[in-house]
C-alpha positions in Angstrom: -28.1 -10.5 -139.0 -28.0 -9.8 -135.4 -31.4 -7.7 -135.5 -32.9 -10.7 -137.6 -31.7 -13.0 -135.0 -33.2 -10.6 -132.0 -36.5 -10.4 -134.1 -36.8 -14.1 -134.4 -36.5 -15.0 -130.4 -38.7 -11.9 -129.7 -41.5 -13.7 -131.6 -40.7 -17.1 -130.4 -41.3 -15.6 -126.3 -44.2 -14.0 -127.9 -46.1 -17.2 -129.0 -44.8 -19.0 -126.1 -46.4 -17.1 -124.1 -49.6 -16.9 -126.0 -50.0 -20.7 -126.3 -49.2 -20.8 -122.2 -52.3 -18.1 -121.8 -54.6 -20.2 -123.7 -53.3 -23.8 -122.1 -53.6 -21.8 -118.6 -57.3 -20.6 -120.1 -58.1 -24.3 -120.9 -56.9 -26.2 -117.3 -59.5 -27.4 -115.1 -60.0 -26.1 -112.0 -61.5 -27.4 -108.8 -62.7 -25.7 -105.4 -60.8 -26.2 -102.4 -63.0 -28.5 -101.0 -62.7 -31.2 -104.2 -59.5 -32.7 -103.4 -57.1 -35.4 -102.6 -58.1 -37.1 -99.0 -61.6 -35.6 -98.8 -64.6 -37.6 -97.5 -67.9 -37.8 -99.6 -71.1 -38.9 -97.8 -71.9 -42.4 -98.1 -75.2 -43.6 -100.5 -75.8 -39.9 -101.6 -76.0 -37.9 -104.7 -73.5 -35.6 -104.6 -72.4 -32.4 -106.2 -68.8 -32.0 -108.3 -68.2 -28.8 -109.7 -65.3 -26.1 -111.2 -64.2 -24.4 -113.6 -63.2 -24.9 -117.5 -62.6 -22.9 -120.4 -66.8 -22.2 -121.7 -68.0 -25.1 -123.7 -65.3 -27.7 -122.7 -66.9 -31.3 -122.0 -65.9 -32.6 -118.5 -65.7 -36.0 -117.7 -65.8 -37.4 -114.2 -64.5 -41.1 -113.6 -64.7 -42.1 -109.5 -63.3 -45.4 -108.8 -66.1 -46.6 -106.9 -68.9 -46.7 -110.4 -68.6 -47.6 -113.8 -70.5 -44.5 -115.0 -68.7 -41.7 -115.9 -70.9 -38.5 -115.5 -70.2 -35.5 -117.5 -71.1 -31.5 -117.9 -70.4 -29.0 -120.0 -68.9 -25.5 -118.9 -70.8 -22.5 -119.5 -70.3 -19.6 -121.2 -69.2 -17.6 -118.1 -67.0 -20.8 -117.2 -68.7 -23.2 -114.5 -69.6 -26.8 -114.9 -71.6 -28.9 -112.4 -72.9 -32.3 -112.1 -73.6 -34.9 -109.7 -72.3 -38.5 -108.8 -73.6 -41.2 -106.8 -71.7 -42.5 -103.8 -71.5 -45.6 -102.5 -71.5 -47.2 -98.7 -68.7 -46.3 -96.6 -65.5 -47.1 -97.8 -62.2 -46.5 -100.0 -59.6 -45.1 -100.5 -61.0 -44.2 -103.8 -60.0 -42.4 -107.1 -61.5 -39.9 -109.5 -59.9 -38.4 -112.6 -62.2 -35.2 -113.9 -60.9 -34.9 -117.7 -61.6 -32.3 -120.1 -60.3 -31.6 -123.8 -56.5 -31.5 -123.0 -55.7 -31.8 -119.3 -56.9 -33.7 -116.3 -56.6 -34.1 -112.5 -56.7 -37.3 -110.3 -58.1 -37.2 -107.2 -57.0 -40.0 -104.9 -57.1 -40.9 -101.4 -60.8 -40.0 -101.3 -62.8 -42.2 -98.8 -67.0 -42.5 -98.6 -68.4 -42.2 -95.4 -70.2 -39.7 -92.7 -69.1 -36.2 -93.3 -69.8 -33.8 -90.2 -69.7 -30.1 -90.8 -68.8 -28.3 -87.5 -69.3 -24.5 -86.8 -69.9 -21.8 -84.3 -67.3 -22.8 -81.5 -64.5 -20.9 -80.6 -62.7 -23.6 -78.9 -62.7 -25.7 -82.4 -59.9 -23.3 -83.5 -57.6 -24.8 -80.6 -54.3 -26.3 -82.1 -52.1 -29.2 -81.0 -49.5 -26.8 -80.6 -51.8 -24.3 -78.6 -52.8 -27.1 -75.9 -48.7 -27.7 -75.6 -48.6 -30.3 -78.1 -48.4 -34.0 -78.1 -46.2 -34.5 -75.5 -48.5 -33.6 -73.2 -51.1 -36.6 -74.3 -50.6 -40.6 -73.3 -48.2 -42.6 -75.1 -50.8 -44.7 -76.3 -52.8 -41.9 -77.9 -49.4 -40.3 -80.2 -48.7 -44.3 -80.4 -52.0 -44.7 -82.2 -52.1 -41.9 -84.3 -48.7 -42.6 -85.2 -49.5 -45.8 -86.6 -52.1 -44.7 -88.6 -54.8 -45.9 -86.5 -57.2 -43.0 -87.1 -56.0 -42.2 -91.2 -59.6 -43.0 -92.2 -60.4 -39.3 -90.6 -60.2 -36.4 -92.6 -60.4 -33.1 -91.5 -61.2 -29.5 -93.8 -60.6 -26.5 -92.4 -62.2 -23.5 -94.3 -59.0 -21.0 -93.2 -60.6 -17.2 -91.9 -61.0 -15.2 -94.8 -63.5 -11.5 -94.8 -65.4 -10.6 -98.1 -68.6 -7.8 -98.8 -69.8 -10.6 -101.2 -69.9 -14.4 -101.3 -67.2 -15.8 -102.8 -67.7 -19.4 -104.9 -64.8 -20.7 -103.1 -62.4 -20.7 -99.9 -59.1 -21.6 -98.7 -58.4 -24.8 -97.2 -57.4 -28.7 -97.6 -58.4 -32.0 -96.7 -55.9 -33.5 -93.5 -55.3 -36.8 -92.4 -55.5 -37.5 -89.3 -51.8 -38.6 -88.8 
């Protein structure tokens, strides 16, 4: 009896796990720079892409349309489309669904997106310039009250690679 029982629990991990592998295998995935607080350029198409188990349909739903665009993974994994923003604005939403799970993106504002590169002085800190303190009351008073929380900041964290990579480490800041 006790073998039988043993048996019985070892086969119950075993399709546990299984049917956790293919749920993991069928979760949609985003890059680091799709993400909760990120700015999208105002009255542009832009591209949303990631990664799906091959032939899911993906939906994407932004707050600031009606019309949900879609794609379809590919066999090696990857979907792409492209959505059309609108003039500067938000916070906005967007939900990307596919056949079982979905993510919500929120907090997502439409505006003028600056990429910045090349200086060595853009990796200064706060901390490394001896922190707030050291600025005017009225500027930490500011930013405290959330003045500023319509700018976002991503920072693509230092990372070396012999070949391109399809995505990076980092996430979308507010400026508070």
């Amino acid at each position: 009896m006790r073998k039988l029982k043993i048996l019985w629990i070892t086969c119950l991990l075993i399709l546990v796990g299984i049917s956790v592998h293919f749920h993991a295998i069928a979760a949609i995935k985003l890059p680091a720079l799709i993400g909760n607080n990120m700015v999208l350029q105002q009255n542009a198409v832009i591209n949303v892409w990631g990664w799906a188990a091959a032939g899911e349909k993906i939906n994407i739903q932004a707050s600031w349309q009606s019309a949900t665009a879609n794609a379809t993974t590919s066999a090696d994994g990857n979907w792409k489309t492209t959505i059309q923003t609108s003039k500067a604005g938000g916070p906005y939403k967007m939900t990307i669904s596919g056949r079982d799970y979905s993510i919500t993106l929120e907090n997502i504002m439409i505006g003028e997106v600056w990429i910045c590169s090349g200086q060595s002085n853009m990796d200064f800190t706060m901390r490394g310039l001896g922190g707030w303190k050291h600025y005017k009351p009225e500027v930490r008073d500011e930013v405290a009250k959330g003045i500023y929380s319509g700018v976002r900041m991503f920072t693509v964290l230092k990372d070396t690679s012999a070949i391109p990579q399809v995505d990076c480490k980092g996430n979308w800041l507010t400026a508070d």
